[in-house]
N, C-alpha and C positions, 0 to 999 in steps of 0.2 A: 367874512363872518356870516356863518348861518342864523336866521332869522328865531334860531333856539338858543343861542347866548344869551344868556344873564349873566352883568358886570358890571357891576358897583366900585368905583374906587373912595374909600373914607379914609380923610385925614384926622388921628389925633388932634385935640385939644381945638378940633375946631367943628367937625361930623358929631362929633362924640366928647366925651370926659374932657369938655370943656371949662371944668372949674376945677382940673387938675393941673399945674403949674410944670410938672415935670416931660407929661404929653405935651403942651402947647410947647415946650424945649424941643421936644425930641422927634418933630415933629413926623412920625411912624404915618406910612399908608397901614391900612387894611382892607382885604380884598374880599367881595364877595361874586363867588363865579360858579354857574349852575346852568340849569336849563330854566327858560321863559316859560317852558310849555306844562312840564311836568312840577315845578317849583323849587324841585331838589338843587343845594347848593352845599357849597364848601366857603368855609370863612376860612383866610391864609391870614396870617400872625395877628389872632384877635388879642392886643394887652389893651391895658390899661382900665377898661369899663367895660367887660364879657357882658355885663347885664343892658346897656345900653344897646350892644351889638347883634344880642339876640331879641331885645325887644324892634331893634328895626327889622331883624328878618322878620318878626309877627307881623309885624304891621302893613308889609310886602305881603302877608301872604307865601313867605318862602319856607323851606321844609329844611333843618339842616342833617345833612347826613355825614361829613365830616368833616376835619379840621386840618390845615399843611402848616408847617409850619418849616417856612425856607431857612431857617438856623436857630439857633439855642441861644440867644441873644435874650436878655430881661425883655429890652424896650421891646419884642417881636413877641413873645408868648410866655411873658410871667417871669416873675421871681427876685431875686433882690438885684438892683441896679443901684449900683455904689451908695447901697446904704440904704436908697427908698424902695420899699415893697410895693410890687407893680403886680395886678390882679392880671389873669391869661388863664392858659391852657387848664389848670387846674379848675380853676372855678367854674369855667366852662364843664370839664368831664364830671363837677358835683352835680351840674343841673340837666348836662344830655348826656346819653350814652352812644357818642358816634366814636370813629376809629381817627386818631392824632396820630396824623401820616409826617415821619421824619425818614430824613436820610440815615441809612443805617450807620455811616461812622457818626452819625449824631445823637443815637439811641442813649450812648451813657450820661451825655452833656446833659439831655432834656430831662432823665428823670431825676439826676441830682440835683439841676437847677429848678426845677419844678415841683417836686414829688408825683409826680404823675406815672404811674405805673405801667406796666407790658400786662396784659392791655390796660387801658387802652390804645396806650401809644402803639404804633404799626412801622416797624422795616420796614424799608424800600431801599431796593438797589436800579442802579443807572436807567434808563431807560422806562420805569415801570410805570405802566399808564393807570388813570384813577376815571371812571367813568361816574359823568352825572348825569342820572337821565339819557340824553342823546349826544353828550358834550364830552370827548374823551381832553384831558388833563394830561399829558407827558412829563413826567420830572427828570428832569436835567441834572446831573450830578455837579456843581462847578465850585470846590474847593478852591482856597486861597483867604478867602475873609475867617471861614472857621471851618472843619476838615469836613464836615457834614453840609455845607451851603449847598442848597439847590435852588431852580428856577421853575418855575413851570409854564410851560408851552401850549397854546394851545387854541388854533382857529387864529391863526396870522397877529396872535399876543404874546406878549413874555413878560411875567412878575417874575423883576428882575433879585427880588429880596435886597441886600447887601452888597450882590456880587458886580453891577454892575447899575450906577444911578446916572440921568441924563446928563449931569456934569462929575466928572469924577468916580469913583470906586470905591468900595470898602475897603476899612482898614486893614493892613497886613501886618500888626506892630504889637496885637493883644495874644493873649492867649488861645493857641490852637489854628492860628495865622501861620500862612507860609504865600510870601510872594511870590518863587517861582509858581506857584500851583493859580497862584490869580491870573500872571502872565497867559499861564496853559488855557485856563478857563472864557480868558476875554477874546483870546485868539484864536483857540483851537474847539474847545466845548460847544461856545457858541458863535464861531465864525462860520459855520454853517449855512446860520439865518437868513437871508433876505433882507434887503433893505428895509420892505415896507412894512417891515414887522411893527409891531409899536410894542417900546419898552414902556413898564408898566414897573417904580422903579420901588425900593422900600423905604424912601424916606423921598419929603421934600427939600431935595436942597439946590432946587435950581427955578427959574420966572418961571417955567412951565408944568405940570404937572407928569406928563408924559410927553415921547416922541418917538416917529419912526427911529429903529437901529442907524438907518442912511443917514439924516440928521445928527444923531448921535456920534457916527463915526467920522462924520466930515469936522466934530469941533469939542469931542472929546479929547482931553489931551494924553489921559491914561490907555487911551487907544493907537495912541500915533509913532510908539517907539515896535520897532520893526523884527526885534529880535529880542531874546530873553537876557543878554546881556546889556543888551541899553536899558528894557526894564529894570533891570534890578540897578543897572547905576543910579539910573532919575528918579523910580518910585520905593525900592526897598528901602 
């Protein structure tokens, strides 16, 4: 890690919109990752209390300059989740004017579940990097949770969004879900990485908050079927 990372991990209902009932359920990361030096950051899947989230970047002292947002999901960046209206991406682009960076099979998801318009909102295809300050960001494209899920990469870390949490995986069962495509993505997308990566995951639902990928692949269990057909018999 260069000494110009800035990286913040906030938990809902416990960093933030702590007298929201649905956050302290759902229990969402949110990420803030930028440069130390220059102060420029990017907040990934600000819901629940957008105004809490930019008052901690003032209070850092941090600049934002835009928003990622790793899937189209309510509890990740706005909009109605089964019924309860969750504040994100929108309230955010009333009060800043930066670019809300999605995967482009996610483009339509985002502004229907959100109303947030092109622009703000920004395409990106596989690979396209997001520079902050001194800090390059790489988005990962890794379908299977919803066809637009991505990760970002970036200085030996991975916000893993959906796609891939310290115990377990995102759901393949909702809409816009396809397991072989998660299979593809836990194995293939990001089997690339390095052990010492440290996953960085989009929900808490394991004692730890983050771990190395090596950690995670030795007691993962959605990691341990060896072929797309065991997948899909045990986890589709």
């Amino acid at each position: 890690m260069s000494e110009r990372l800035y990286l913040r991990q906030l938990l809902s209902g416990r960093d933030f919109a702590t007298d929201d009932p649905v956050a302290r359920q759902m229990v969402n990361f949110t990420y803030v990752i930028g440069d130390a030096e220059t102060r420029e950051v990017l907040l990934v899947d600000p819901a629940y209390s957008p105004d809490e989230l930019l008052a901690l970047l003032a209070a850092d002292d941090l600049r934002l300059v835009g928003v990622v947002a790793t899937h189209y999901h309510a509890d990740h960046i706005g909009g109605n989740l089964m019924g309860h209206a969750v504040a994100g991406i929108a309230e955010i682009a009333a009060r800043v004017d930066v670019p809300i960076h999605v995967q482009s099979y996610e483009v339509d998801w985002v502004t229907t579940g959100t109303g947030v318009g092109v622009p703000p909102v920004v395409a990106h295809e596989p690979g396209d990097v997001i520079t902050v300050g001194g800090v390059e960001v790489t988005l990962v494209h890794t379908p299977g949770h919803t066809p637009g899920s991505q990760c970002l990469s970036f200085e030996g870390r991975l916000v893993s969004g959906d796609t891939l949490f310290v115990n377990g995986c995102g759901r393949t069962d909702l809409p816009g879900s396809n397991p072989h495509e998660m299979y593809v993505s836990l194995q293939e997308r990001l089997g690339h990485l390095p052990d010492e990566t440290l996953l960085y995951p989009g929900h808490f639902y394991s004692p730890e908050p983050f771990a190395t990928l090596g950690e995670v692949r030795a007691h993962n269990a959605v990691l341990a079927p060896r072929s797309v057909e065991e997948w899909m018999a045990v986890f589709a």
